[in-house]
N, C-alpha and C positions, 0 to 999 in steps of 0.2 A: 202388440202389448194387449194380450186378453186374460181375462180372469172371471169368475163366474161365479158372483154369490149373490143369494137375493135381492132383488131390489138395486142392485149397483150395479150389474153385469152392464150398462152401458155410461160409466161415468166416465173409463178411461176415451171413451171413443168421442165423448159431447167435450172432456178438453181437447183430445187434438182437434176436432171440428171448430170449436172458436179459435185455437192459435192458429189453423190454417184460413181461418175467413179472415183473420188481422191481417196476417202475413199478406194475403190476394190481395189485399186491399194497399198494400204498399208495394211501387211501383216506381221506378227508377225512370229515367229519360227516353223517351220512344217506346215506353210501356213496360219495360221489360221488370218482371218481378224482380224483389229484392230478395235476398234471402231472409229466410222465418227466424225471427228471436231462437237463440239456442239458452238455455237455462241448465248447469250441471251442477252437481252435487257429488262431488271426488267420496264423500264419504260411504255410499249403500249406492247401489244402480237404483234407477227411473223405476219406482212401484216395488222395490226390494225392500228386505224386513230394515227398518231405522234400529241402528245400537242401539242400546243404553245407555251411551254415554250421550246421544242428544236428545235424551227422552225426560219428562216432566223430574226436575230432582222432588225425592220423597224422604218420609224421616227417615233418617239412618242410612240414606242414599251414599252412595263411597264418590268420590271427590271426583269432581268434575263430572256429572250428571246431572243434567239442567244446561248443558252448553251447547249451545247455535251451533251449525255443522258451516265450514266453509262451502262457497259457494262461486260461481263465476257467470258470467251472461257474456254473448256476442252476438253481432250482427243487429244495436240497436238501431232503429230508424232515423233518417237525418229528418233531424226536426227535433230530438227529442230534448225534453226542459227539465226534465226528473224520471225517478223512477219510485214505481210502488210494489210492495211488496205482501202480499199477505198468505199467510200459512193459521189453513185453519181445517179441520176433523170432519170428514164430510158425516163419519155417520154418527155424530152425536148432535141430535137434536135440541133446543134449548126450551123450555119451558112449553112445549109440546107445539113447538114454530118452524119454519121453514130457517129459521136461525138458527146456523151450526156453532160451535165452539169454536172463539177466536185467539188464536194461539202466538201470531204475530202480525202485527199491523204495523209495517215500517213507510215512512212515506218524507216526499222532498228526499231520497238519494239523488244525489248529484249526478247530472245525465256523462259526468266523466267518470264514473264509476265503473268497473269490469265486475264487480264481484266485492264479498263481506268475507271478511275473516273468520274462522272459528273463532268462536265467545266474545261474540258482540257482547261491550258491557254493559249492565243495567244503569237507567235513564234516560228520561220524558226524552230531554234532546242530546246528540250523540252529537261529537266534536265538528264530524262534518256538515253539521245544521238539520240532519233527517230526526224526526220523532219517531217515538216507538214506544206501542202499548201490548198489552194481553189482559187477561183474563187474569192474570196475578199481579200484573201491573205494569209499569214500566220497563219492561224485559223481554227478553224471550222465555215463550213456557213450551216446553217439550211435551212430545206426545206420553198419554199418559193412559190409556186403554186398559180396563184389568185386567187382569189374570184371568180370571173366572167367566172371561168373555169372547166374543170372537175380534180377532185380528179387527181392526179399525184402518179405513183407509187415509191419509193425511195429504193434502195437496200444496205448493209454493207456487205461488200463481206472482208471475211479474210482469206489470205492465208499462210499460215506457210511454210516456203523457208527454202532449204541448205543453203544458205550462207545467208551471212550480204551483203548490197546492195552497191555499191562504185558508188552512186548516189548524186549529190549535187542540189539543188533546182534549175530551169533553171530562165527565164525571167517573166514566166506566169504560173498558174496549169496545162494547158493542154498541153503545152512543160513538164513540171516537170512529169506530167503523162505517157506524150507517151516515158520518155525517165527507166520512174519506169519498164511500163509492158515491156519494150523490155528487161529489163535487168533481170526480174524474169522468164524470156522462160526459160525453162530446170533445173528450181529451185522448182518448185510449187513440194510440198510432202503432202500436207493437205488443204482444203478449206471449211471452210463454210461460212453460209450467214444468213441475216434476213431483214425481210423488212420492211416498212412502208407505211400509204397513208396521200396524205395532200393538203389541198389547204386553206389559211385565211379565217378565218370566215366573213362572211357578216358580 
């Protein structure tokens, strides 16, 4: 998986490099590695253009744009207590910081989980007990890159944690974010990832 534009030409290769340093690091009986977190996304291939239909809904948007793409994960680690999930914009910058646009911040999935349905529904907490924030709220927000720009690259980064999170949604997603990853430091047992590219059609 390569691709070649300013400044990102090596973001696809620093994720597989952490989902393989997680994976090494889990290690079955007599040593023997375990297999890597697998994370799929039926909807667009690994770093392919994302539809429309799971991309940020705007006015006058046609039905069913703004909806979460189904998704599946195997090979989580034994041990694991939950899982988190976050999908966020590598290359939009936030107030001129190493903080990117938080698009979904889902956390406490239950470690019996395989996978999320297309059009997960909005609110704080989803039936299965996981919370879930963005940048528009409670929900998931689709990629939302203009027209008038270049392709934006978008990542789902999932990581399978020891424990359950005693995390409760803050003010905004990027408080609820910075206070998710401080709290999975020393928890991460598995990671993977998948990506996408998108910007509105002209």
């Amino acid at each position: 998986m390569r691709f070649r534009l300013a400044g990102l030409a090596l973001v696809p290769t620093i994720i597989i490099s952490m989902t393989s340093i997680v994976s090494a690091q889990n290690t079955g009986r007599g040593g023997t590695p375990t297999p890597p977190m697998i994370l799929t996304i039926p909807g667009f291939p690994d770093f392919g253009v994302i539809p429309v239909k799971f991309s940020q809904a705007a006015p006058g948007a046609a039905p069913g744009e703004g909806t979460s793409p189904a998704m599946s994960w195997a090979n989580a680690p034994a041990g694991t207590q939950s899982f988190f999930l976050h999908f966020h914009d590598l290359d939009l910058a936030r107030n001129k910081t190493t903080d990117d646009q938080a698009h979904w911040v889902l956390w406490n999935v239950p470690a019996t989980a395989t996978g999320l349905p297309e059009g997960v529904p909005k609110g704080l907490q989803l039936p299965d007990g996981s919370y879930q924030m963005s940048a528009t709220g409670p929900m998931y927000r689709g990629p939302g890159a203009a027209a008038s720009g270049p392709l934006h690259h978008y990542i789902f980064e999932l990581y399978a944690l020891d424990i359950k999170l005693d995390v409760k949604p803050a003010a905004d997603a990027f408080e609820t974010r910075a206070l998710v990853m401080k709290a999975i430091q020393g928890h991460i047992i598995g990671k993977a990832a998948y990506g996408g590219l998108f910007r509105r059609p002209q």
